[in-house]
Steps between C-alpha positions, in 0.01 A plus 500: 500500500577655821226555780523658833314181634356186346195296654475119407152408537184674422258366794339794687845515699726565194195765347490681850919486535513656158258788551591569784868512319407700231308748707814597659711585180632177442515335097394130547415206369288167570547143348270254500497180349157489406348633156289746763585703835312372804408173327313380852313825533328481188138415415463218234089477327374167416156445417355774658702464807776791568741252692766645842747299540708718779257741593192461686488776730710709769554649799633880516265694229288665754534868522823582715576109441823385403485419174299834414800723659756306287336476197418894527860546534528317191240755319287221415244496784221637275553208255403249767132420577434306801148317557462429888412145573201383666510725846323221695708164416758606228615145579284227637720206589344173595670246750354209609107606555605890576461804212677773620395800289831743529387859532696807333647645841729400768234521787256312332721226408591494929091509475441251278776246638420542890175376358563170368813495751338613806783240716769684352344888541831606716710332187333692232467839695934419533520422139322784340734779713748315378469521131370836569823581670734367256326715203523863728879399535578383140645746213346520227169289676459861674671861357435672838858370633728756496828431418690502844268181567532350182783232645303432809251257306645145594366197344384228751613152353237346720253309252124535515466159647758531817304843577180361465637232774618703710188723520229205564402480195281207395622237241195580264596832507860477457390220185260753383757768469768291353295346227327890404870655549624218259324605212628839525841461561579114439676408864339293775438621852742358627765651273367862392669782687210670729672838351403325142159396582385814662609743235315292225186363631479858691476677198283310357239488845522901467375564137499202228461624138519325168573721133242574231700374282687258713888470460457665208426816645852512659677361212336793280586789759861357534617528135316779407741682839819280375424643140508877605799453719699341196539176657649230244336194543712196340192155452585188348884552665557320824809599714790232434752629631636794767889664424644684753829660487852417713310657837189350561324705318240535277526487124310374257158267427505306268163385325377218247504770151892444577484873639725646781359767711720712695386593805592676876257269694299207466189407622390118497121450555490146372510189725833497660567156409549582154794695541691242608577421123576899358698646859840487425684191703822695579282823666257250738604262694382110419349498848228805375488299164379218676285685746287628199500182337299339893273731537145353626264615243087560576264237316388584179144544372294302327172778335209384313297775338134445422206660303198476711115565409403679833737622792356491833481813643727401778806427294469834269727760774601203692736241494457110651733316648477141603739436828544147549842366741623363209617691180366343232193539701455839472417768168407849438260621281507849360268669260694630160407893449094499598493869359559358160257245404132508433233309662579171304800451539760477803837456507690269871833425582521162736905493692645260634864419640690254300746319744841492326478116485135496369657542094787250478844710364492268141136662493651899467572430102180689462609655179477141301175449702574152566216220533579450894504948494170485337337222713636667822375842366090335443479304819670788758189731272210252522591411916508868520158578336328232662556636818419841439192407385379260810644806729320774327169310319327878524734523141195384239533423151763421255858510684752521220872470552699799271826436635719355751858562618778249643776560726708484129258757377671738804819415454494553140403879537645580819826259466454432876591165570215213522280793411448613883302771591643748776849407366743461772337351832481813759579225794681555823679193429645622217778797488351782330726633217637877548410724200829587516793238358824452413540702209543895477174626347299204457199452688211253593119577527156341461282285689771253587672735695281761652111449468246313305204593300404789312541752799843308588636513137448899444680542873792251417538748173556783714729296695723393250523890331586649843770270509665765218335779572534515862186384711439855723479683161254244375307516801440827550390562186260218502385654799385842297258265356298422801 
């Protein structure tokens, strides 16, 4: 079968790049190798519990907000129904003896952290200009840039932590901010980009939202747009191997049915580790081969779900987030779609980060759910719902635990290596990989290589289609949107 473009991976950033695709007259294609598209977005039910496992809210669905201009572009705006989180604390993180309710709203997070910070006042005032700068000067973050100034956005490779430093900030501050930035985007302070950090956690200070439906929601608007644009989506067939011909360029995909699909272009949304084993050796050089193969990865997750009799009021439009200096210290506790359950029943998600050397490799054979898979699985649960239950005792009743997900469990559906959860480590020790490689028409896009998170994954979409369709047409039309 021939295609004008093919897209392996159907995250949000191979949906997007394939909308976006089709939109503009091309005939494409998406392979996954799961039996379902967007197998991380999607709800799962058990018990009574509607379970998230990659979305728990965003950034970028207010009015004007980034997400709302792109996914109006993609004539699926009216589809999506945002709840706003709690406007006075839509997270309330706890370090040491401080809660820190986060309000919805740049100012009154400067408010609200001058506050509890009142030693580092100068610091914060710095910091939130900062983020607020970056977003005015980012594409796609803000559709009032014209053109002409598109190329004049530079991207500081300063990480949160060095600016912090070098703007007085205190070290409970700058720990504060690394361990809340952490769960958002997976990198320390020390080794997130500022650029990175400000253009997630400022989207979310502006105007947090969660889904009616959850990650449903989008999964639902997304193939009912990829249906009426005649998109061809290929599950159950994992790419295996990339042709192209004597040039460079692109050819063909080939995909587990055994089926070869021609294409112009290419675009790879997966983890770019796994292509070392499908690019062709004689079009990349063993130096990029090996490059993909030592790429840092982010932690994985370790989720428990639970079935609670009553939900405290504070947890039902916000989320909780334990900060300790140490890791394994720290969880986050969201509530699973409030709007759905009656007065009996209540539905939480408890995350944690699971360090990569927390689940021992010979422990990844989760499919044969081995004895030492199965003991790891119970203890890593119980350790995780006895603390959530001496941290939040306002939780009364019967505490039931529905379901539970491993670092395997995330690797299995997302075929990211160890399972981690922002992909690729955004880190300014680590060389960021260009979009752009090696080979005529094939491109790379997700939250490895541009941003994380919801908001990040819909951007790196566009990304990765302007990349054949030319970025100033893409832009301004986006910009008819606003």
């Amino acid at each position: 079968m021939k295609y004008d473009s093919v897209v392996i991976g159907s995250g949000i950033t191979g949906l997007t790049s394939a909308l976006v695709l089709a939109q503009n007259g091309q005939r494409v294609a998406v392979v996954e190798k799961n039996r379902l598209t967007a197998p991380l977005l999607r709800r799962f039910k058990r018990g009574n519990v509607w379970c998230d496992p990659g979305f728990h809210y965003s950034g970028g669905f207010e009015e004007s907000g980034p997400l709302s201009v792109l996914l109006s572009y993609l004539r699926m705006r009216d589809d999506i129904r945002p709840l706003p989180m709690a406007n006075d604390g839509f997270d309330i993180l706890y370090s040491d003896d401080r809660e820190i309710a986060i309000p919805c709203g740049l100012e009154r997070v400067r408010d609200v952290l001058c506050t509890h910070f009142p030693r580092s006042k100068k610091a914060i005032l710095m910091y939130i200009e900062k983020v607020k700068s970056i977003m005015e000067t980012t594409p796609f973050v803000n559709f009032d840039i014209e053109w002409a100034d598109f190329s004049k956005n530079s991207q500081d490779t300063e990480s949160l932590g060095c600016y912090l430093d070098s703007v007085g900030a205190e070290e409970d501050l700058k720990e504060l901010l690394g361990q809340y930035g952490r769960y958002l985007y997976g990198t320390s302070a020390g080794e997130v980009p500022l650029f990175i950090h400000a253009l997630v956690m400022g989207s979310f200070y502006r105007a947090p939202q969660t889904l009616v439906n959850g990650g449903d929601e989008l999964v639902d608007a997304y193939e009912k747009r990829l249906q009426q644009e005649g998109v061809d989506i290929f599950n159950n067939s994992p790419a295996i191997k990339i042709e192209v011909d004597g040039n460079r360029r692109m050819k063909a995909i080939g995909i587990g049915n055994g089926e070869m699909l021609e294409c112009d272009n290419c675009i790879s949304t997966i983890h770019p580790s796994l292509l070392a084993d499908i690019l062709p050796g004689d079009a990349i050089r063993p130096a990029y081969i090996s490059r993909l193969r030592g790429l840092e990865n982010t932690n994985a997750p370790f989720a428990v779900y639970l079935e609670v009799d009553h939900l405290p009021e504070k947890i039902a439009w916000s989320n909780l987030y334990r900060i300790g200096r140490l890791t394994d210290e720290s969880f986050g506790i969201m509530a699973c779609d409030p709007t759905e359950y009656d007065n009996k029943k209540k539905g939480l998600c408890i995350l944690k980060e699971s360090p990569v050397n927390t689940l021992p490799k010979e422990l990844y054979d989760s499919d044969k759910r081995t004895p030492a898979y199965l003991e790891y699985k119970q203890k890593e649960t119980e350790d995780l719902v006895s603390q959530f239950k001496k941290f939040l005792p306002e939780v009364t009743g019967s505490v039931k635990v529905v379901a539970c997900a491993t670092p395997s469990t995330y690797e299995r559906y997302t075929g990211t290596p160890r399972g981690s959860m922002y992909g690729v480590k955004q880190s300014v020790d680590q060389i960021k990989l260009s979009s752009v490689t090696a080979i005529r028409g094939f491109y790379l896009a997700g939250q490895s290589i541009h941003l994380p998170g919801i908001m990040g994954g819909v951007i790196s979409g566009f990304l990765g289609a302007s990349n054949i369709l030319g970025l100033k047409t893409i832009w301004n039309k986006v910009r008819e949107c606003r």
